[in-house]
VOPAGU-2260 file (C-alpha; in pm, 1 decimal, decimal comma):
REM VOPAGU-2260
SITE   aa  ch    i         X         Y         Z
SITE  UNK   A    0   -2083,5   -2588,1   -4167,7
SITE  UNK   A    1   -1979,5   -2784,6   -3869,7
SITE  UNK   A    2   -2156,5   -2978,2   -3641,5
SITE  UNK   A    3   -2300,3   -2798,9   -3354,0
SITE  UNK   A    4   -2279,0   -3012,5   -3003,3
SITE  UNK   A    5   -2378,0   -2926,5   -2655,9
SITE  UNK   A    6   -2018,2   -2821,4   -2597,1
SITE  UNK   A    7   -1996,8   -2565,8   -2835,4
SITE  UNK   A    8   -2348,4   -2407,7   -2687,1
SITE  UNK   A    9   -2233,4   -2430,1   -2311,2
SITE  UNK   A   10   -1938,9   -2202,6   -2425,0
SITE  UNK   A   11   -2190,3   -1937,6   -2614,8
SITE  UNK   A   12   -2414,3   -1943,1   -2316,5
SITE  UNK   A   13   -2186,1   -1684,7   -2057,9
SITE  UNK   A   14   -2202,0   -1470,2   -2361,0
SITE  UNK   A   15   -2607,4   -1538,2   -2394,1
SITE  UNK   A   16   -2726,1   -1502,0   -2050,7
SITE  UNK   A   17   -2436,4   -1168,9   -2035,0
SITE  UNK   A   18   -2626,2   -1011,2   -2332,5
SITE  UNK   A   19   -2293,7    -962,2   -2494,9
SITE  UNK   A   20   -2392,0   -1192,7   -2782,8
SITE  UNK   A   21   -2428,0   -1080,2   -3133,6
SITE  UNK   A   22   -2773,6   -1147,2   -3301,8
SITE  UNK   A   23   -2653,5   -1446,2   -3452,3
SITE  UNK   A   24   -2523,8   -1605,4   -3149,6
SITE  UNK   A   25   -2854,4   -1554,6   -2936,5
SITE  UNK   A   26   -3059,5   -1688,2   -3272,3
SITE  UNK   A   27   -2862,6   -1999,2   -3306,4
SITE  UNK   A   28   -2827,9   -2032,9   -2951,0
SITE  UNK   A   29   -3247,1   -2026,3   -2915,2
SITE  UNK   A   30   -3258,7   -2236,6   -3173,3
SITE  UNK   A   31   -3033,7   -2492,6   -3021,8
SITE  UNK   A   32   -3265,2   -2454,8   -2731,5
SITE  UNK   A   33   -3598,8   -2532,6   -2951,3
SITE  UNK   A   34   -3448,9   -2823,7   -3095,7
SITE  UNK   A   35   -3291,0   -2963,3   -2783,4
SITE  UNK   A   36   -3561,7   -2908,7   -2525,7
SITE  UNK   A   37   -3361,2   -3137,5   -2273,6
SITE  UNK   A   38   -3075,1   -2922,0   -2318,6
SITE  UNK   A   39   -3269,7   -2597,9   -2285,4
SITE  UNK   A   40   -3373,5   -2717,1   -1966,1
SITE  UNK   A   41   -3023,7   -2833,5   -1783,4
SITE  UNK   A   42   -2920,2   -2482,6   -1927,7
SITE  UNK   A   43   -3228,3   -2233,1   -1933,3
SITE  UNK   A   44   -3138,1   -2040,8   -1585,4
SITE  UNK   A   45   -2788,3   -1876,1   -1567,7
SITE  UNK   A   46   -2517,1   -2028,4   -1329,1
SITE  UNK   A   47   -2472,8   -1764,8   -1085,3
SITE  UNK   A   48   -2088,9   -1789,7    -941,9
SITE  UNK   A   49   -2081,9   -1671,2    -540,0
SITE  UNK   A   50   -1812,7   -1354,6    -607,6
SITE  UNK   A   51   -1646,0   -1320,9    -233,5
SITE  UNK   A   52   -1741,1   -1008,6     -74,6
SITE  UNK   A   53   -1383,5    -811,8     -95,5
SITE  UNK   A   54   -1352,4    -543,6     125,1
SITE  UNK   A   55   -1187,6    -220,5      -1,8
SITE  UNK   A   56    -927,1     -10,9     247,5
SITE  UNK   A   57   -1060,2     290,9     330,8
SITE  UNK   A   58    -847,4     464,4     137,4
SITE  UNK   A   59    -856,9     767,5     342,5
SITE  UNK   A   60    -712,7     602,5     625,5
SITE  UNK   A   61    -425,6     452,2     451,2
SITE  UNK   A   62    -335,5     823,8     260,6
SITE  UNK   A   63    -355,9     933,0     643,0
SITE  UNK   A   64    -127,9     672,5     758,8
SITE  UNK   A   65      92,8     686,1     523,2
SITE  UNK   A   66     127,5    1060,6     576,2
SITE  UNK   A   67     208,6    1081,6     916,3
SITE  UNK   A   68     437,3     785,3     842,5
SITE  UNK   A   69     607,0    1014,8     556,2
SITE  UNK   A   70     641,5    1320,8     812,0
SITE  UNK   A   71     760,9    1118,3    1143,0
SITE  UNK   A   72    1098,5     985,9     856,1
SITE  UNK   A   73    1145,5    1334,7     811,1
SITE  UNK   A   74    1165,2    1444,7    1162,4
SITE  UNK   A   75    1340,0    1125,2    1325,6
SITE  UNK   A   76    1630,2    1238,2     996,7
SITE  UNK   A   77    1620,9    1586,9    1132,8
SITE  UNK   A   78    1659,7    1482,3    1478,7
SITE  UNK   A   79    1854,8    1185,0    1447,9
SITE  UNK   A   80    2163,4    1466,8    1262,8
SITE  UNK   A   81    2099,6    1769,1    1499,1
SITE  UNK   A   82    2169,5    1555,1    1803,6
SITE  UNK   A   83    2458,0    1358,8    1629,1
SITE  UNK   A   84    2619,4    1702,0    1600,1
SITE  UNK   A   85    2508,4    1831,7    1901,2
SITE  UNK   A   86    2797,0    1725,8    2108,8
SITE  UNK   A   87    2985,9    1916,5    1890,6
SITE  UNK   A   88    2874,0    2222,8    1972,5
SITE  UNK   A   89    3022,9    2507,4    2094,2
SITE  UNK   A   90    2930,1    2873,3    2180,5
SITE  UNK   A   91    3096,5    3173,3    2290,6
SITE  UNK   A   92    2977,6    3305,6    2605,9
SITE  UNK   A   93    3260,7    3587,4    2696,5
SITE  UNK   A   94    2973,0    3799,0    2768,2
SITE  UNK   A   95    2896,4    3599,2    3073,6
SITE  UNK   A   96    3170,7    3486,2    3177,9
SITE  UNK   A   97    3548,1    3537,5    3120,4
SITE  UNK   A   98    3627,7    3168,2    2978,4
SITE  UNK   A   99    3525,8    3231,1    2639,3
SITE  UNK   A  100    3463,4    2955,9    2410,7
SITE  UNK   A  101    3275,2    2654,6    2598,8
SITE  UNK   A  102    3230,0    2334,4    2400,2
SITE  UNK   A  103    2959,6    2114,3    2537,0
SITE  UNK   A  104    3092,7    1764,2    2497,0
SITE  UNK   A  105    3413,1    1930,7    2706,8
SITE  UNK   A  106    3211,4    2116,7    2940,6
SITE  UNK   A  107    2891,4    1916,2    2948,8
SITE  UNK   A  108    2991,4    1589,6    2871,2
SITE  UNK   A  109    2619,7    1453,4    3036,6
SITE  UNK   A  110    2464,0    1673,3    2790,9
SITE  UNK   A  111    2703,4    1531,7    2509,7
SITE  UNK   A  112    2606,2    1182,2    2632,8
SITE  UNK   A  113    2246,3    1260,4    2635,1
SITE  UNK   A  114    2210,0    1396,4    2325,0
SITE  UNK   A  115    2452,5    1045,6    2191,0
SITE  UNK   A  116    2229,2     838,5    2313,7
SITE  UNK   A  117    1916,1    1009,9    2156,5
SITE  UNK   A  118    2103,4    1008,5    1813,8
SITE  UNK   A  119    2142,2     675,3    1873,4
SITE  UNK   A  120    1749,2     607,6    1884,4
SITE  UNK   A  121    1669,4     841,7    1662,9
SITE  UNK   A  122    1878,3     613,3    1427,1
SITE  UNK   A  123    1749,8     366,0    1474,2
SITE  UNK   A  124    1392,8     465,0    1452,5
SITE  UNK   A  125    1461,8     609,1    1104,6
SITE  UNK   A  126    1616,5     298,5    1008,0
SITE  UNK   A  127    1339,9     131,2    1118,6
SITE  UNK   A  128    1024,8     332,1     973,8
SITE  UNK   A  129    1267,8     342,4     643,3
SITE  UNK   A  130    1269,1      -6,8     603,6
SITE  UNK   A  131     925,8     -52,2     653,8
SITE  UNK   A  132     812,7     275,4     412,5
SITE  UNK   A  133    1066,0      44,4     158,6
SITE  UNK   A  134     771,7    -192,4      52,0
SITE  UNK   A  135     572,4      81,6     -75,8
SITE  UNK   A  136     880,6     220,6    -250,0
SITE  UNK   A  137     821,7     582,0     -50,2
């Protein structure tokens, strides 16, 4: 059987003062202690570590965030293509007047403009939040 030193005891002793030691471990261990009172004593109270105080997200808050993250992608896409194709409408209004078809980037080309310019946010704003929604791979 080997020698037993004061090394081999400080690395039983987490497992000791843990009570995850088998029988045989706490016996030798207390008898270690009994025949090594100086020992015992250096080692008879438990080294307590300071465990930092971690604070945990509210979880809640980040499923809401990330929510209303998830829906304002969706509608910045949906507006970002209905005003890129906006200017491209057209409509038939015979039934008002006699000119027929109007298109509005023809007809209403400060409408067309408009709506080009909010396309060109909305873009960008997508391209944005997308970006950022990237890191957590939604």
């Amino acid at each position: 059987m080997p020698h037993i030193t004061d090394n081999i005891i400080a690395d039983l002793l987490p497992l000791y003062y843990s009570k995850h030691a088998s029988k045989d471990t706490i016996s030798l261990v207390e008898n270690y202690f009994s025949e090594n009172p100086k020992f015992a004593v250096e080692h008879q109270t438990p080294i307590v570590l300071p465990t930092p105080n971690l604070e945990k997200p509210d979880e809640l808050n980040v499923l809401k965030k990330t929510r209303f993250y998830l829906m304002m992608r969706s509608l910045l896409l949906y507006l970002a293509i209905f005003t890129s194709f906006a200017p491209f409408a057209f409509g038939d209004v015979s039934w008002i007047e006699e000119k027929g078809i109007h298109w509005l980037w023809k007809d209403t080309p400060e409408v067309a403009v408009l709506s080009g310019v909010v396309a060109v946010v909305c873009w960008l704003l997508y391209a944005m939040l997308r970006k950022n929604l990237r890191v957590t791979e939604l």
